[in-house]
C-alpha positions in Angstrom: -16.5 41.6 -59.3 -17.8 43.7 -56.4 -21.4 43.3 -57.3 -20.8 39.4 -57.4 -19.2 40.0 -53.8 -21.7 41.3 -52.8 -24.4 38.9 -54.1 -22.4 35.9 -52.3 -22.5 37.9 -49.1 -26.0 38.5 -49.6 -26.4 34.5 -50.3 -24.6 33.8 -47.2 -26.5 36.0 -44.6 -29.5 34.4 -45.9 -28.6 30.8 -45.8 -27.4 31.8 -42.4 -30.7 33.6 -41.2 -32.6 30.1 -41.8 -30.0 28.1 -40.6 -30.5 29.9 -37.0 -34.0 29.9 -37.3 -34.0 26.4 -38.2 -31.9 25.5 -35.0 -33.9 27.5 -32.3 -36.7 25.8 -33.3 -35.4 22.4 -33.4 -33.8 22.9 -30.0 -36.8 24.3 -28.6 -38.8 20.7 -29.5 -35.7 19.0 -28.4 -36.1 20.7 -24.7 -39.9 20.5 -24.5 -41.9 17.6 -26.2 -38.6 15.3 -27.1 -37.7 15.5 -23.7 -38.8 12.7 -21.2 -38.7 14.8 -17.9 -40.5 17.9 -19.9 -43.4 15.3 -20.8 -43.8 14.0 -17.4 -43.5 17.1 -15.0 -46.4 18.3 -17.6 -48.4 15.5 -16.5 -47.2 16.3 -12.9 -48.6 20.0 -13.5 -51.8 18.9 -15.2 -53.1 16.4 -12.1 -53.0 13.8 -15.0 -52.2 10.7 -13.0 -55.5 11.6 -10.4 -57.3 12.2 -13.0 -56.5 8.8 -14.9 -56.9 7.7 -11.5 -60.2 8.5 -11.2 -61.5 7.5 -15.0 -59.9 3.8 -14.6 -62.4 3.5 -11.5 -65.0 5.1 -13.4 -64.9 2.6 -15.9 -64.2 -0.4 -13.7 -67.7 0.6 -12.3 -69.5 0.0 -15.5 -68.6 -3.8 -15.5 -69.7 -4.0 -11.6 -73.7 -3.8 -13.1 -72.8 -6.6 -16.1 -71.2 -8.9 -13.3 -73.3 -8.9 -10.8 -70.8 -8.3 -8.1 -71.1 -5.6 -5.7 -69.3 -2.4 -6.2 -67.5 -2.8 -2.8 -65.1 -5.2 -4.4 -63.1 -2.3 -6.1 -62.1 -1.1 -3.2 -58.5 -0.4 -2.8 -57.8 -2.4 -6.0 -55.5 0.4 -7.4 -54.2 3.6 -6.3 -52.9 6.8 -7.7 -49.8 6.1 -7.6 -50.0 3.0 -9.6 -51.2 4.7 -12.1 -48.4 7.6 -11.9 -46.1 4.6 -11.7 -47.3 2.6 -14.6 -47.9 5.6 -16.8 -44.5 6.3 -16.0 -43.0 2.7 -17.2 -45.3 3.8 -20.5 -43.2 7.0 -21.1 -40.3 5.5 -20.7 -40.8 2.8 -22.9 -41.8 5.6 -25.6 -38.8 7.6 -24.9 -36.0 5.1 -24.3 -37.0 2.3 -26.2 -37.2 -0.2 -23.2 -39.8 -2.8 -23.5 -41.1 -2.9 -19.9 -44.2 -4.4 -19.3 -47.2 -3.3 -17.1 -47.4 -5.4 -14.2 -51.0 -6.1 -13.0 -50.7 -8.9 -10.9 -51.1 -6.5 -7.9 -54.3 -5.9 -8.9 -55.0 -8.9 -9.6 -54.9 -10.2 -6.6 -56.7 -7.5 -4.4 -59.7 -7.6 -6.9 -59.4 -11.6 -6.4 -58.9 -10.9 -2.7 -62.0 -8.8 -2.4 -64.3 -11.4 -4.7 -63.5 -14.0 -2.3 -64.3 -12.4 0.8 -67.3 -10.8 -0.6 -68.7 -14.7 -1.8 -66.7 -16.6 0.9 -64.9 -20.0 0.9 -67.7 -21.9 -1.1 -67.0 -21.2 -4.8 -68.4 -23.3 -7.6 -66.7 -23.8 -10.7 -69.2 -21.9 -12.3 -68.8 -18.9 -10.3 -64.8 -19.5 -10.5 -65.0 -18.8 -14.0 -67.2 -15.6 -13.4 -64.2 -14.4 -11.4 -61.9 -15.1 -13.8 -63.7 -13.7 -16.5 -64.3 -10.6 -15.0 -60.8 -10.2 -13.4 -59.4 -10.2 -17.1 -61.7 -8.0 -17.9 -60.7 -5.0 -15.3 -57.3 -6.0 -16.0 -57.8 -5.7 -19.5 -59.4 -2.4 -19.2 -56.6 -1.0 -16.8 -53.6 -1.7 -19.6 -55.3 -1.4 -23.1 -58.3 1.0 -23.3 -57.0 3.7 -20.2 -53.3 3.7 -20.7 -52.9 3.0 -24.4 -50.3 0.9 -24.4 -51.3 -0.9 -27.8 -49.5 2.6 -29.5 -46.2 2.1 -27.7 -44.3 0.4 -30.3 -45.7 2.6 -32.9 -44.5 6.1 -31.0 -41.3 4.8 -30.0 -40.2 4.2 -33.4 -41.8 7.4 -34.8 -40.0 9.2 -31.8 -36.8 7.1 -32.3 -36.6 8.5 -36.3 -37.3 11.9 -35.3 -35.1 12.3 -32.4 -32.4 10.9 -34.8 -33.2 13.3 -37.6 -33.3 16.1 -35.6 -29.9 15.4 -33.8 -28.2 15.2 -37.5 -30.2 18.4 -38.2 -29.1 19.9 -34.8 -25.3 19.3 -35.4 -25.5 19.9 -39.6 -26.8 23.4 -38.6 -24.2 24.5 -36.0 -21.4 23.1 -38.8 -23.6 25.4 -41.7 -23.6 28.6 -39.1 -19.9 28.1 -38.1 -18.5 27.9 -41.5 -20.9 30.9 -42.9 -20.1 33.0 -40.1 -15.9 32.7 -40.9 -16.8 33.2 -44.7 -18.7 36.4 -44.2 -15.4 37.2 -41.9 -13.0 36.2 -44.7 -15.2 37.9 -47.4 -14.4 41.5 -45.3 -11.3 41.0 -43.4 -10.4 44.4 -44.6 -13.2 45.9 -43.4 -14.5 43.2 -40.6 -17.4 45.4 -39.1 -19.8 44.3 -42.7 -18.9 41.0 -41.7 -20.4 41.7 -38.3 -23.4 43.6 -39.9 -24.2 41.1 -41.9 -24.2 38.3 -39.0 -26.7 41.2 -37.1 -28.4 41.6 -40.0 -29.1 37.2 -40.0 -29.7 37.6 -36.1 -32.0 40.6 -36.8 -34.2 38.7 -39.7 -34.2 35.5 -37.6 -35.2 37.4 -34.8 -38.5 39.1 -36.6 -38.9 36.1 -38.3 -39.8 34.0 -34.8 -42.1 37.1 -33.8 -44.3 37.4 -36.8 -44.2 33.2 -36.5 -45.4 33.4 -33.1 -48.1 36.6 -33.8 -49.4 35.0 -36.5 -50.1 31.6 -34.7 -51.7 33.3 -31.8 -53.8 35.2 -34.5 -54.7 32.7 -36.7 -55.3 29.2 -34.0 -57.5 29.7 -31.3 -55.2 27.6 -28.8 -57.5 28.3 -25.6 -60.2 26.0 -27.0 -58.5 23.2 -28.9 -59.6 20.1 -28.0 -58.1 16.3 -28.1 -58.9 13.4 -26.8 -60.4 14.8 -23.4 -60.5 17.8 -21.4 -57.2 16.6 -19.6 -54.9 16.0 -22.7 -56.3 19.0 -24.3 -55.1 21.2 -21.2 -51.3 19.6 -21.2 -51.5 20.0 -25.0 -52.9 23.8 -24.8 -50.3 24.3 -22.0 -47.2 23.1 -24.1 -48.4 24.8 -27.0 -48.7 28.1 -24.8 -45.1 27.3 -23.6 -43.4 26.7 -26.9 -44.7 30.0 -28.2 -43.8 32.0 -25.2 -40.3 30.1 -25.9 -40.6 30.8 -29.7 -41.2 35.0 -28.9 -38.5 35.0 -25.8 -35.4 33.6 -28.4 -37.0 35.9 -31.1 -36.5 39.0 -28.9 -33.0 38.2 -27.8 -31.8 37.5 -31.6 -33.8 40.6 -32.5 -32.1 42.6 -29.8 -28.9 40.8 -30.3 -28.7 41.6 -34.0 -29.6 45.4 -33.4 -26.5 45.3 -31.2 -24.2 43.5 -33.6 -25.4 46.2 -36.3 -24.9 48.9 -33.9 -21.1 47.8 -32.9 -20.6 47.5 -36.7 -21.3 51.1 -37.6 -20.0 52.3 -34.4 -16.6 50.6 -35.6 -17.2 51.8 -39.3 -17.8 56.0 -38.1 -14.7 54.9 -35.9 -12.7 54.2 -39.0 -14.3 57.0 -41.2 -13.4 59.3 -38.6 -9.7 58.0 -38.0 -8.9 58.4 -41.7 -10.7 62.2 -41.8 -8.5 62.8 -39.1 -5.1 61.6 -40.8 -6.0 63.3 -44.0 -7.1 66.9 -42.3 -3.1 66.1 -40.2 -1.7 64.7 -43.6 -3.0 68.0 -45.4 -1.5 70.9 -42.2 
C-alpha cells in the first residue's frame, strides 16, 4: 500500500511538473506575440513604420517611368504617419476582430491634386483616364502589395482559435496545479514537509526543464541570421525570439531557485521533527 502511495505521488509531481511548464510557456506567448500593444511597441522599436514608409515610395517610383508623369507628383502624397496609422487599423483588425477598412481617399486626392497642377486645367479624356488608371494603381499598391491586408481575415481567425485555445488551456492548467498541489498535501498531511518536497521537486524539474529548452534552442537555431520576408521583419522576428528566450531562461531560474527553496524548507522541517522526537525519546528514557 505504501509503494502504491508512493507511485501516485510520484504520478502527481509529474503531471504537476508539465502542467507548470505548460503554463509559463503559454503565458509567456500570451504577454508577447498574442498581445496587441507587445506587437506594435515592437514595430515602434524596429523603425518599422519609416521603413514601410520609405519602401511604399520606393515602389510608387517604379510606376512614375511606366506613366510617363514626373516624379515630382509623389510629393507629399503620404507620410509616415499614415502608414503608422494604417498599419495600426491592420493590427487591430487582426487582434480584435474589427473590420476597419484602409482609407485612401487622402491620398487620393493629393496624388490627383499634384497630376493636375503638374498638366494644368486642359485635361483630355484620354489623359483623364491615364490619371485614373494610374491613381488606382498607387492606391492599389499602397493597401494590397505593401501592407498585406489580403491576409487579414485569414490571421484573425487563426489568432481568434488560438487565443481561445490557449485561454481554456490557461485556466484548465491553474485548475490541474491547484487540485494536484492539495492532493500531494492530503497524501502527507501527517508528514506535510514531502508534500512540500514534492511540489519543489515539480518546481525544481520545471525549472531545468525551461533552461535545457532555452540552451538547446540557442545551440541548435542560429537566431542572429534567420531571415523572413525582409531585413526589417527578420530583425522584429529575431528580436522577439531573443526576448521570449531571455523570458523562457528568467521563469526557469526562479522555479529552479524556487523549488531548491521549497526542498530546502522541507528538510529543514523534517531534521526539525527528527530532532524533536530524539529529543522526547533521550527525556522519555532519563
Amino acid at each position: 500500500m505504501r509503494i502504491i502511495k508512493k507511485i501516485i505521488k510520484i504520478i502527481f509531481s509529474a503531471i504537476l511538473t508539465i502542467s507548470i511548464l505548460l503554463y509559463i510557456l503559454i503565458n509567456l506567448l500570451s504577454s508577447t506575440i498574442l498581445k496587441e500593444s507587445y506587437i506594435l511597441s515592437k514595430l515602434d522599436q524596429a523603425n518599422f513604420y519609416q521603413k514601410v514608409y520609405e519602401e511604399v515610395n520606393s515602389n510608387f517610383e517604379k510606376y512614375i517611368y511606366q506613366s510617363g508623369f514626373d516624379e515630382n507628383v509623389l510629393n507629399n502624397v503620404i507620410t509616415e504617419e499614415k502608414v503608422k496609422e494604417d498599419f495600426k487599423i491592420i493590427i487591430d483588425n487582426i487582434y480584435n476582430g474589427t473590420n476597419q477598412d484602409i482609407n485612401t481617399e487622402t491620398i487620393k486626392t493629393n496624388l490627383t491634386n499634384n497630376i493636375n497642377s503638374q498638366l494644368g486645367a486642359n485635361i483630355s479624356k484620354i489623359q483623364q483616364n491615364s490619371i485614373d488608371s494610374f491613381v488606382d494603381t498607387i492606391l492599389n499598391e499602397y493597401t494590397q502589395t505593401i501592407l498585406h491586408t489580403q491576409y487579414e481575415n485569414k490571421i484573425n481567425k487563426a489568432y481568434t482559435q488560438i487565443n481561445k485555445y490557449i485561454n481554456l488551456a490557461n485556466k484548465a492548467l491553474l485548475i490541474i496545479m491547484a487540485v494536484l498541489i492539495i492532493l500531494l498535501i492530503l497524501l502527507n498531511l501527517k508528514r506535510l514537509y514531502r508534500g512540500v518536497s514534492y511540489i519543489g521537486i515539480s518546481m525544481l524539474s520545471s525549472g531545468i526543464l525551461l533552461c535545457i529548452a532555452d540552451i538547446f534552442i540557442k545551440m541548435k537555431v542560429d537566431i542572429k541570421n534567420i531571415v523572413i520576408l525582409n531585413d526589417t521583419i527578420s530583425k522584429i522576428i529575431i528580436n522577439v525570439i531573443t526576448e521570449l528566450l531571455s523570458n523562457i531562461l528568467k521563469d526557469g531560474i526562479i522555479l529552479l531557485v524556487s523549488g531548491i527553496v521549497l526542498i530546502i524548507i522541507a528538510n529543514l522541517r523534517r531534521a526539525y521533527k527528527k530532532y524533536k522526537y530524539e529529543q522526547s525519546k533521550y527525556n522519555a528514557e532519563d
